[in-house]
Structure formats: structure tokens, C-alpha cells
N, C-alpha and C positions, 0 to 999 in steps of 0.2 A: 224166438224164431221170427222172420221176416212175418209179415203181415198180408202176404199177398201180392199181386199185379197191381189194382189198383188203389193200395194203399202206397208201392212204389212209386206210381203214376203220381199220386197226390206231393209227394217230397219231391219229386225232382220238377213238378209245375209252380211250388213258393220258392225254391232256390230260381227258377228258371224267372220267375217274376219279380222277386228282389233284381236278379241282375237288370232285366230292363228297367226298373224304378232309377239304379244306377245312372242308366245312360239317359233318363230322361234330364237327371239332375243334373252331368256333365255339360248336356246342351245349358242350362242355367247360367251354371258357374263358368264355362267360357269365356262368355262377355263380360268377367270380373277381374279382369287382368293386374291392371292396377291397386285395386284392393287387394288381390292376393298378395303381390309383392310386397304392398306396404304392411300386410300380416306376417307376412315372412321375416321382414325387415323389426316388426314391434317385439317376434319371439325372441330374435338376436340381440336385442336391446336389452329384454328379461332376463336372458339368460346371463348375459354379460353382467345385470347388474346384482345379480348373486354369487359371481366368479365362477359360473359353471359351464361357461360357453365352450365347449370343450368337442365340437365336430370337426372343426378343421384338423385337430390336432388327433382325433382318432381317424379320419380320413387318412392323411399323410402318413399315419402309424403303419396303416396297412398297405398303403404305394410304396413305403418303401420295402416292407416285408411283402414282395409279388405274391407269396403264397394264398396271405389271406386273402387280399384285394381278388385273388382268380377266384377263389373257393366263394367270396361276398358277391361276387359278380355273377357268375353259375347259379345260385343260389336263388338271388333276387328274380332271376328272368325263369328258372324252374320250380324251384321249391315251392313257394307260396301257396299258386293255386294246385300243385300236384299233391303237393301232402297234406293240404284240408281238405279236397276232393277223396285222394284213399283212405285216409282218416273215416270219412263221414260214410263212405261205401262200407267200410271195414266194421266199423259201428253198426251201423244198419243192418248188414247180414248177419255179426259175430256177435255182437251185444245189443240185439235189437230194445231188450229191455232200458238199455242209455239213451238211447238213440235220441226220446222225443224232447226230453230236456235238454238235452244239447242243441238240437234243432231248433227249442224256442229262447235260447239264448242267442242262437246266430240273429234269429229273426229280429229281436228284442234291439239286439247289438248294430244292422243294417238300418233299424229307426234313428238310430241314437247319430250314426255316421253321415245319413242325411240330412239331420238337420246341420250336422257340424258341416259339412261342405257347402250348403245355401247360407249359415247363418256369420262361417268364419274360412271361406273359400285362403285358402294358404299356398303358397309357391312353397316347391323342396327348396333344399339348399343347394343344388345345383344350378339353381336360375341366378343364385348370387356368387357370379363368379368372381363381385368385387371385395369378397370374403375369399377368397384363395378356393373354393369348392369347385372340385369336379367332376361331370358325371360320367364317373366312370364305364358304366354298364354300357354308356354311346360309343364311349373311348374302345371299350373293346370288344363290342358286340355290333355296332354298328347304330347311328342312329333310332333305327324302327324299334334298338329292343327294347326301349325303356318303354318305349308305347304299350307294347304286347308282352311285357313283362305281366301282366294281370289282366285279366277281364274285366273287371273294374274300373281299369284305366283311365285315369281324370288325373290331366296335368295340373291341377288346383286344388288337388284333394290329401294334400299332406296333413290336415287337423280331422280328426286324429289318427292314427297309423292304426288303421284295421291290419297290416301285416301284425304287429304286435299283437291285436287283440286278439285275431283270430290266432293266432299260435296259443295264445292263454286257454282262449277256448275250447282248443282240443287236446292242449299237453298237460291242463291242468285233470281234466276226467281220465284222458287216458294213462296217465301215473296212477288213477284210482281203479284202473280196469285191468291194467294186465298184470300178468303173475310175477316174471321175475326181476330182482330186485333191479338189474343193470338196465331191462327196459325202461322201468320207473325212474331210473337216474337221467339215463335220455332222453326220457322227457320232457323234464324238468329242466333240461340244460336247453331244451329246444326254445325256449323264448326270450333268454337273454343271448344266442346264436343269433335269434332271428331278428335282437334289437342291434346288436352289431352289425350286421348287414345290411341294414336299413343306414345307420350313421354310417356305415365307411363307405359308401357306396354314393354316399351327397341324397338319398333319397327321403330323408325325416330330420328332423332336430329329436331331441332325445326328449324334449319336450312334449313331440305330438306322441312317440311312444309312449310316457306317462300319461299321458293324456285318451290313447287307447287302450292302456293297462284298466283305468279307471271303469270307461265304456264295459270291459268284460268281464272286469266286476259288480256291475250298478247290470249290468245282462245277466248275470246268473243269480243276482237277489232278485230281481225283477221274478226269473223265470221259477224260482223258489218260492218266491213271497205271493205271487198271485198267479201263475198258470198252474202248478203244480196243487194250488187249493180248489183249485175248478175243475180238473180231472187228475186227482193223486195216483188214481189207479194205473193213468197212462202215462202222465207226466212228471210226476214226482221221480226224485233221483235215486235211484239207487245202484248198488255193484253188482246186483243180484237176480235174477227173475223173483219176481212175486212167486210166493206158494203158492196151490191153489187154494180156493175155499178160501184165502185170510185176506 
């Protein structure tokens, strides 16, 4: 069961404080314009030189097929923050026992993200349109949406794709939380959905989503290996309330 008022109070004042930690960083990396793009421009170089540069060609996949392109564009501008938000609500009232190891993985995971944006500030790949990329989500939402696609929103923050991580991070416990089998299948399909979206859309290389895959799991050893031995009783993981007494 929930914990009370002012244990609510306490989770929605570190989510409410990472987010400004966020914008303090965005003001940072703004003035990195150039750097970004020539980071942009080094992953395209990487990726090419392992024959795996493969976003253009899954961009144009889904422009030609209008379906996905509408469904990756709806998506990118709702999903993200709407389903780690009821996720995390849904968690907290319904399996309040998950709740705090999931939470110190976000937390773990927001460290991991800031440093990556100060220390490797990245342009998406729709700032390279001289790579055929387009950003779609302007194209059909209008300019402002790509902005207000996230609360998070840092045009230089493509390394690493916290979309990816945080999809990891709640589809991977919530496949371990609920009952029946097709939810856990859904799950499961919700992070490679939400790496598609991210590549057709021009808003990540597939690189920064590997690169966010890692983040959410280097976040849940983290949040295993050391929060979890400091208070087991609250933060350690499990599918189950504690007994009493044990």
C-alpha cells in the first residue's frame, strides 16, 4: 500500500527536481552547437564504418508506409512522458512494494543522462538534413511539437536516448509485475516500439538508443548492487510485498 501524503509529497519533489536539474543542464549545452553537430556527424561516421548506418533507410521505410510514420509521430509527442508518468503513478498506488527500486533506478539513470549531455552534447539526426533526414514530427505536428514532445526537451540531448532507457525501465519490471501473459508480451514489445520511433521519426541514431539501453542497465545494477544493500527492506526488488515479521 501507498505510504501516505507525505511520502507522495517526497516522489513527486525528486522527479520534480531532477526535472529542473534537466533544464539547468539544457541552459549548458545550448551554447554547444557546434560540438553537437560534429558529435552527430562522428556517430554517422561510426555507424557507417561498421555498415550499420541504417536510419535513413528506416526513416524513408516508414514515410513511405504513412501508417507507421503517423503512429511514430503521435507517439514520440504523447507516449513517452504519458506512459512513464501512469506507469510510475500505477506502480506507486498498485505495487507500491516495486515502486522504490524502480524510482532509484530513474534517479541512478537522470545522473548517468547528465553527465552524457554536458560531457557528449549530440544533435538528432534531423539537424542533418544533408543525410536525407527529416523531422518529421515538425512536418506534421507543426514546429513547437518536437520542442514539447518531452519535458525534458534539450535540442542537444540525443546521447543517450533516455526515450529508450526509460521504456526499459518500466517495461522491463512491469513484464515482472503483472499477471497476464499478453500484458507481459506488451511489454516487452514496448521498447523495441519505442526504439522505432525514436529512428523513424529522425529523433536518435540507434546508436544513442544502445547507448540508453546500457544507461538502464548500468541503473538497475547500480540500484541492486548498492541502494537496495542500504535499505533491502524498502528498496530491494521484488514482485511481492515483504511478509510480515521476515
Amino acid at each position: 500500500m501507498p505510504r501516505g501524503p507525505f511520502d507522495l509529497a517526497r516522489q513527486w519533489l525528486l522527479f520534480a527536481g531532477a526535472y529542473y536539474l534537466y533544464r539547468l543542464v539544457r541552459g549548458l549545452v545550448d551554447g554547444h552547437a557546434n560540438v553537437a553537430y560534429q558529435h552527430a556527424r562522428d556517430i554517422v561516421d561510426l555507424e557507417r564504418s561498421v555498415h550499420l548506418f541504417i536510419e535513413q533507410d528506416v526513416q524513408q521505410w516508414a514515410i513511405q508506409n504513412s501508417v507507421f510514420i503517423h503512429v511514430a509521430n503521435w507517439m514520440y509527442v504523447n507516449s513517452h512522458f504519458l506512459v512513464t508518468t501512469t506507469f510510475l503513478i500505477w506502480l506507486y498506488v498498485a505495487r507500491n512494494h516495486a515502486y522504490y527500486f524502480v524510482r532509484n533506478m530513474f534517479m541512478v539513470a537522470m545522473v548517468f543522462a547528465l553527465i552524457g549531455y554536458v560531457a557528449f552534447p549530440t544533435a538528432p539526426p534531423r539537424f542533418l538534413p544533408e543525410w536525407g533526414f527529416q523531422d518529421t514530427v515538425a512536418d506534421f505536428f507543426g514546429n513547437t511539437a518536437s520542442q514539447t514532445a518531452s519535458v525534458l526537451y534539450n535540442p542537444y540531448a540525443a546521447m543517450p536516448s533516455m526515450h529508450v532507457a526509460f521504456a526499459l525501465m518500466i517495461a522491463v519490471p512491469a513484464s515482472q509485475l503483472v499477471r497476464h501473459r499478453w500484458l507481459k508480451a506488451l511489454w516487452l514489445f514496448y521498447p523495441l516500439l519505442v526504439t522505432f520511433v525514436v529512428i523513424s521519426t529522425g529523433n536518435h541514431f540507434w546508436f544513442d538508443g544502445a547507448v540508453g539501453a546500457a544507461v538502464a542497465g548500468c541503473s538497475a545494477v547500480i540500484a541492486k548492487a548498492a541502494f537496495a544493500r542500504v535499505r533491502p527492506e524498502a528498496w530491494a526488488w521484488r514482485t511481492a510485498p515483504a511478509e510480515a515479521g521476515a
